[in-house]
C-alpha positions as CSV (number, residue, x, y, z in Angstrom):
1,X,154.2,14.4,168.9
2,X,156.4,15.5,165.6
3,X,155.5,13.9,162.6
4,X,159.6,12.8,163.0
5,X,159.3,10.7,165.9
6,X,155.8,9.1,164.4
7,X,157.7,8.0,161.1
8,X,160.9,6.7,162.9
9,X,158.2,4.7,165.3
10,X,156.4,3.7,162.2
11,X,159.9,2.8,160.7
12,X,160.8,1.0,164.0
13,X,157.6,-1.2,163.6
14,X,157.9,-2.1,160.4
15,X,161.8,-3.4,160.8
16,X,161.0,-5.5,163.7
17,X,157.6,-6.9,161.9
18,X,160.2,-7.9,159.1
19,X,162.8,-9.3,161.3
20,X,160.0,-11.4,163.3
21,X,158.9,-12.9,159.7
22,X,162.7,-13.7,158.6
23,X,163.5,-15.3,162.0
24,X,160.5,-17.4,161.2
25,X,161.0,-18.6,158.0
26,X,163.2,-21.7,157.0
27,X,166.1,-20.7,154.8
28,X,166.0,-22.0,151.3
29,X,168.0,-24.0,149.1
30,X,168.0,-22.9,146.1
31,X,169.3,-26.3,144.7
32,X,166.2,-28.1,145.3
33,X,164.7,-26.1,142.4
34,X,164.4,-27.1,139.0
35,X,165.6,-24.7,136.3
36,X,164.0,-25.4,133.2
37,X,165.2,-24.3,129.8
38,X,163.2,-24.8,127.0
39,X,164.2,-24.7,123.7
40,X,161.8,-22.6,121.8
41,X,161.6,-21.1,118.2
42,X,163.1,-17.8,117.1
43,X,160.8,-14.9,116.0
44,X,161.9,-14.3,112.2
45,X,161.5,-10.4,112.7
46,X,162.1,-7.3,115.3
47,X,158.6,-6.7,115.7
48,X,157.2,-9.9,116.8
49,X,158.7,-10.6,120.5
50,X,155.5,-9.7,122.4
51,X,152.9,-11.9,120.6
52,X,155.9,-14.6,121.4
53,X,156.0,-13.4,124.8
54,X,152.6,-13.8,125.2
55,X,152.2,-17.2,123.2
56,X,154.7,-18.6,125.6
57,X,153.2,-17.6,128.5
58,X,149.7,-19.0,127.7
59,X,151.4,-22.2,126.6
60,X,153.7,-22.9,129.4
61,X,152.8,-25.7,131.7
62,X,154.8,-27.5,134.3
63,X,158.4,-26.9,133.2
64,X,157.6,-26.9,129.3
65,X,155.8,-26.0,126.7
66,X,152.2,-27.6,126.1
67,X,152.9,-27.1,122.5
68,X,154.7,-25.5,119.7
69,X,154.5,-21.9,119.0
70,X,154.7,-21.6,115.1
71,X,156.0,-18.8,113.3
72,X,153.7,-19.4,110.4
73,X,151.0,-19.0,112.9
74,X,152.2,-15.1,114.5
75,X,149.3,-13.2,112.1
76,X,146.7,-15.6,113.5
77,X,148.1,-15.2,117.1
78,X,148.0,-11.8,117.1
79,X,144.6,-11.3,115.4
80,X,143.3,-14.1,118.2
81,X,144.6,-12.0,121.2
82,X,143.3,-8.8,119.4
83,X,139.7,-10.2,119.0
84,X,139.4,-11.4,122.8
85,X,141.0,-8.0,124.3
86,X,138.5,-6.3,121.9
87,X,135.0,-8.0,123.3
88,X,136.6,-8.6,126.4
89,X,133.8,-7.8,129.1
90,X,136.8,-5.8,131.1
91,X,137.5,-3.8,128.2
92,X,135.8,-0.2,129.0
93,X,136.2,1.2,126.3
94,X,134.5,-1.9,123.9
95,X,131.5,0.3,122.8
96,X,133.8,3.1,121.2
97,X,135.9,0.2,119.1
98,X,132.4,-1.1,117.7
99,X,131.7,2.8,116.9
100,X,135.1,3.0,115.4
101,X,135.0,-0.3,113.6
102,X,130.8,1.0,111.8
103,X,132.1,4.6,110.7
């Protein structure tokens, strides 16, 4: 059998498994959902959107904010997240940091 007929048959399959699951599933209304907009303070510099990022990921919960993020507060943020990717257990290369961090 060509290697063309085996991907159009594995093509075939795949379409039909995708129709089967779209025939199945309800259509949704999109108007049932909620869209929340928070209002949420501005980073005072270029360099500061992915502590923010971050900060208002960890502190989202159900539709708002569990709490201000504070821009007096970025250095301490960042040197929070730094410290817990640094002795992270999942951080392989740990060890070399320490090393680094003695010389």
């Amino acid at each position: 059998m060509s290697i063309f007929i085996i991907l159009y048959c594995v093509k075939v399959n795949v379409l039909s498994t995708i129709i089967r699951i779209q025939e199945r599933r309800p259509l949704m209304d999109m108007t049932e959902f909620e869209f929340v907009v928070p209002e949420v303070v501005q980073q005072l510099n270029p360099m500061d959107c992915d502590i923010f990022v971050i900060k208002f990921m960890q502190l989202w919960s159900k539709g708002g904010l569990s709490r201000a993020i504070v821009n007096d507060k970025v250095i301490k943020y960042k040197e929070k997240l730094l410290t817990q990717l640094i002795i992270s257990l999942k951080n392989e290369v740990r060890e070399n940091v320490y090393q680094a961090m003695n010389q």
